[in-house]
C-alpha positions as CSV (number, residue, x, y, z in Angstrom):
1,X,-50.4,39.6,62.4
2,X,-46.8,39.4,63.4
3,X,-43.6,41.5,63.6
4,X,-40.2,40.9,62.4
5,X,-38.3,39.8,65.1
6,X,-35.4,41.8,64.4
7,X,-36.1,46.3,63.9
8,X,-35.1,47.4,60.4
9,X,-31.9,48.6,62.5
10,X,-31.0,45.5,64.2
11,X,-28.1,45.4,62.2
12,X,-25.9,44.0,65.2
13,X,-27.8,41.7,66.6
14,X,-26.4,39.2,64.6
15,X,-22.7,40.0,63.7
16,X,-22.7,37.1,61.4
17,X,-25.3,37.8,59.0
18,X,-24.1,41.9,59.2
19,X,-20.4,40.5,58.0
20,X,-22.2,38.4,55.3
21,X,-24.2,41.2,53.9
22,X,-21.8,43.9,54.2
23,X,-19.1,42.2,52.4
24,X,-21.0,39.2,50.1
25,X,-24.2,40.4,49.7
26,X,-25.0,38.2,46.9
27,X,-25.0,35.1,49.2
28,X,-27.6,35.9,51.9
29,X,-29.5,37.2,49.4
30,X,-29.5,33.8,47.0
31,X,-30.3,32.3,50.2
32,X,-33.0,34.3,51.7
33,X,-34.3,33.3,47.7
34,X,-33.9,30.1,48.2
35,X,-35.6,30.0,52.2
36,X,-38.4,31.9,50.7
37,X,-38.4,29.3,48.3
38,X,-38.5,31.7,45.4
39,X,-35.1,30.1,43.6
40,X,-32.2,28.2,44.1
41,X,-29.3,30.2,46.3
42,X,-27.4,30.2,43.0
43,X,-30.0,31.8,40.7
44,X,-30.9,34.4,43.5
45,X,-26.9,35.0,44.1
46,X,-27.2,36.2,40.1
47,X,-30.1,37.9,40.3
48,X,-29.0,39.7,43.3
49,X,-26.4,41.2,40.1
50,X,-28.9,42.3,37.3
51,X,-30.2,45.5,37.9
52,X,-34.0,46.4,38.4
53,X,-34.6,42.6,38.0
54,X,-32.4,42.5,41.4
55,X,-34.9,45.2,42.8
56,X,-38.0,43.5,41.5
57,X,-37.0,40.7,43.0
58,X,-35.8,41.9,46.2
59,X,-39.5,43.2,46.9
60,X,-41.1,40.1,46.1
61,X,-38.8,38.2,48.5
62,X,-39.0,40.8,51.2
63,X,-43.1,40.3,50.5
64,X,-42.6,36.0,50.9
65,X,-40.7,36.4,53.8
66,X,-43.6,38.6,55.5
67,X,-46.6,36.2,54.0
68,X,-44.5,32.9,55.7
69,X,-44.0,34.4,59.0
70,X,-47.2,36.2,59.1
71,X,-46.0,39.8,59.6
72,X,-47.9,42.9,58.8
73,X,-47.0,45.1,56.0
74,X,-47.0,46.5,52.2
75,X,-45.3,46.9,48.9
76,X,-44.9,50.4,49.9
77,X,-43.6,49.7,53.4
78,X,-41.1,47.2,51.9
79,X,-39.6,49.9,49.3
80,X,-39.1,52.4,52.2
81,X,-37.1,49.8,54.0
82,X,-35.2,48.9,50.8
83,X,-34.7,52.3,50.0
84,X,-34.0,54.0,53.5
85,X,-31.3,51.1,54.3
86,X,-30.7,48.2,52.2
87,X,-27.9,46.4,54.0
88,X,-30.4,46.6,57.1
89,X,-33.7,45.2,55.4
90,X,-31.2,42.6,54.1
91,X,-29.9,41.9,57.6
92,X,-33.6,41.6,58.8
93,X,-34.7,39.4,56.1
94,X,-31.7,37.6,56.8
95,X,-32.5,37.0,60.6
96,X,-35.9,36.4,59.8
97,X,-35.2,33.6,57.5
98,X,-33.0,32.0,60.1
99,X,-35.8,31.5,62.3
100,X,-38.3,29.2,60.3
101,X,-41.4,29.2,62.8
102,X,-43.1,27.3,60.3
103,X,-40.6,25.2,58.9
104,X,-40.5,25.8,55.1
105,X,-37.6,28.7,55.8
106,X,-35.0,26.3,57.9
107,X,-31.8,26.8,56.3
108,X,-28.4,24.7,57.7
């Protein structure tokens, strides 16, 4: 099994994706959605505003995003992540996403 390639608090690694989530959280979240291929970026960019749907949905992304690139973890790993530091889970999904080893996560 793999790793994220990013730590939970590699927020700075990529100054792009920190702005984005920092400031417009809804977008990198519709498109991690949509990368995961979960929903469109639009419907995950509403989701991301209903709340505990936005939660609920927020784990089983997080969860995708491990399956696709192999990485080792749990439900209950993911909720300590998204509960210790969102923006930074969101960062690291985020970076992840933007990697696409296997293709299906490429995102322009």
């Amino acid at each position: 099994m793999g790793e994220w390639a990013h730590g939970l608090f590699g927020c700075c690694d990529d100054l792009g994706s920190c702005f984005m989530v920092t400031f417009v959280p809804c977008i990198p979240f519709g498109q991690n959605m949509e990368a995961a291929g979960l929903s469109s970026c639009v419907v995950g960019a509403i989701l991301f505003f209903i709340p505990l749907l936005d939660i609920i949905c927020w784990f089983k992304l997080r969860g995708a995003i491990r399956d696709q690139h192999g990485i080792e973890g749990s439900l209950f790993g993911d909720l300590l992540s998204i509960c210790i530091c969102g923006w930074c889970a969101m960062i690291q999904e985020t970076q992840q996403c933007k990697l696409s080893p296997q293709g299906g996560m490429a995102r322009a």
